[in-house]
C-alpha positions, 0 to 999 in steps of 0.5 A: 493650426500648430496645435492640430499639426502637432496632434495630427503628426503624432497620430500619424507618427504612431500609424507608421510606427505600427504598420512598420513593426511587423516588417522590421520584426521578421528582418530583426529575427529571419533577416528576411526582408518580407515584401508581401507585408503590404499584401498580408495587411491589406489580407487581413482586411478583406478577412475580417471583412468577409468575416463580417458580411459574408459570414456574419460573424461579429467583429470580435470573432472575425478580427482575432480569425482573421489575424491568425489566417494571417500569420498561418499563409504567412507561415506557409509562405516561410516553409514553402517558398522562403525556406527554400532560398533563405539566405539568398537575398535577391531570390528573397525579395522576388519571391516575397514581393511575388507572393505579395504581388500575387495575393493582391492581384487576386483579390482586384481579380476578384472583384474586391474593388469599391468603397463599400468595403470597410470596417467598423470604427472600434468607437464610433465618436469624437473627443475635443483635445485643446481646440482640436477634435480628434476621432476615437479611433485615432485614440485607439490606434495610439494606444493599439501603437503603446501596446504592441510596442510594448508587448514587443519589448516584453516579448523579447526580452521575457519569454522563451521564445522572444530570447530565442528571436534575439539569439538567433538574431545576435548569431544564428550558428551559435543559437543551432549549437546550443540547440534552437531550432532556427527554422522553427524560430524565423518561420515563427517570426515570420509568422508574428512580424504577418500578425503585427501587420494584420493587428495594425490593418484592423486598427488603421483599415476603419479611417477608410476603405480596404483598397488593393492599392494601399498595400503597396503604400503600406509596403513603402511606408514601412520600408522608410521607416525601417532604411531609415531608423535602421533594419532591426532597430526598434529605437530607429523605427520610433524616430523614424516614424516621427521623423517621417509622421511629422514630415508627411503631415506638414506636407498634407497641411502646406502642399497636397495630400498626394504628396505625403507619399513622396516624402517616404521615398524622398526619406529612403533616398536621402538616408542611402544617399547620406548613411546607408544604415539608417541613423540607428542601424547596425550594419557597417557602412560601405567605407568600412567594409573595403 
């Protein structure tokens, strides 16, 4: 059983580390904290589904149109919505969280409820790791997890523009005077952090169904992993993420599966109540700002 915690945890950790990359991503560089994320992610989903089924479009054409669609209403939802009270940090969160409560609404409306909506596993098998077998697409989802995270680190630290997402992210008005454009840069952020989510729904979204609700779970997990590791803080998001893996997969094993999501808020309780910054966040503390 400790060997196949041990596994499950791990796999579980990595889930949370892609579903929370994204949302942190968008905050590290916008300072927008995107509450329609859970509502792109499970777009993204529904797209590729439709992709497939509605317009019998093979997988490899319907993911990568599907993320793209994605990150462009995320985009929109930047220059139309977000622009407009950037900076404003309660109208940022209704506005977002609106959006997202919107556009999952929608599809219930719709009609897209029911277990027939999924997607196909990327390799439809099983490999034996010790005494435990373990479903290939769990494979893939931590090597997708190696790799965005990778490409993330690169990205930032290797390109035009990922250096942009840094400047701005250090000193907004220092990167407007040597010439950024900081509105092109968040929207685009934006933009990427809506592209991470919709990459981590087409890996993730094959180990069940495309349901509305799991939006609003996703928004939750990716908010604990990012309070508690620290907004902006990819360092933070890994521990957090196997912090919070491990905790909710132990919790599955000893108590109920129900249960799993109570220890993401249990999390976000525990980290505002002790170190409102997160454990590797960069913001002062509250005794340091009176």
């Amino acid at each position: 059983m400790l060997e196949g915690t041990l596994i499950y945890g791990f796999i579980n950790s990595v889930i949370l580390m892609l579903v929370a990359l994204g949302f942190s991503v968008t905050f590290g560089i916008s300072g927008v904290a995107n509450f329609a994320y859970g509502a792109l992610y499970i777009m993204a989903g529904y797209l590729t589904w439709l992709g497939l089924h509605a317009l019998g479009l093979p997988f490899w054409v319907s993911a990568p149109l599907s993320v793209l669609i994605t990150a462009g209403v995320a985009a929109l939802i930047y220059w139309f919505i977000l622009l407009r009270v950037r900076g404003l940090v309660v109208s940022e969160v209704i506005a977002t969280f609106g959006v997202g409560l919107a556009i999952l609404e929608g599809f219930r409306y719709l009609g897209f409820i029911g277990f027939e909506y999924t997607l196909p596993p990327l390799i439809d098998a099983s490999v034996m790791i010790g005494s435990t077998y373990v479903d290939a697409q769990r494979l893939c989802i931590v090597a997708a997890g190696l790799i965005l995270a990778g490409f993330l680190w690169f990205f930032t630290h290797h390109t035009k523009t990922g250096l942009a997402f840094r400047g701005i992210a250090q000193d907004e008005r220092t990167a407007l005077t040597l010439g950024i454009n900081t509105d092109k840069i968040a929207a685009f952020s934006v933009a990427f952090g809506a592209a991470y989510a919709a990459l981590a729904a087409l890996v993730i979204l094959p180990l069940g169904t495309i349901a509305v609700n799991e939006g609003y779970d996703v928004l939750v997990n990716a908010l604990a992993v990012c309070i508690v590791g620290g907004l902006g803080s990819t360092v933070g998001i890994m521990v957090a993420s196997l912090l919070i893996g491990f905790a909710q997969i132990l919790t599955a094993t000893y108590l109920e599966t129900h249960w799993m999501m109570i220890v993401s808020l249990v999390a976000i309780l525990l980290i505002l109540a002790i170190k409102p910054s997160g454990l590797f966040g960069v913001q002062k503390q509250l005794e340091e700002r009176i």
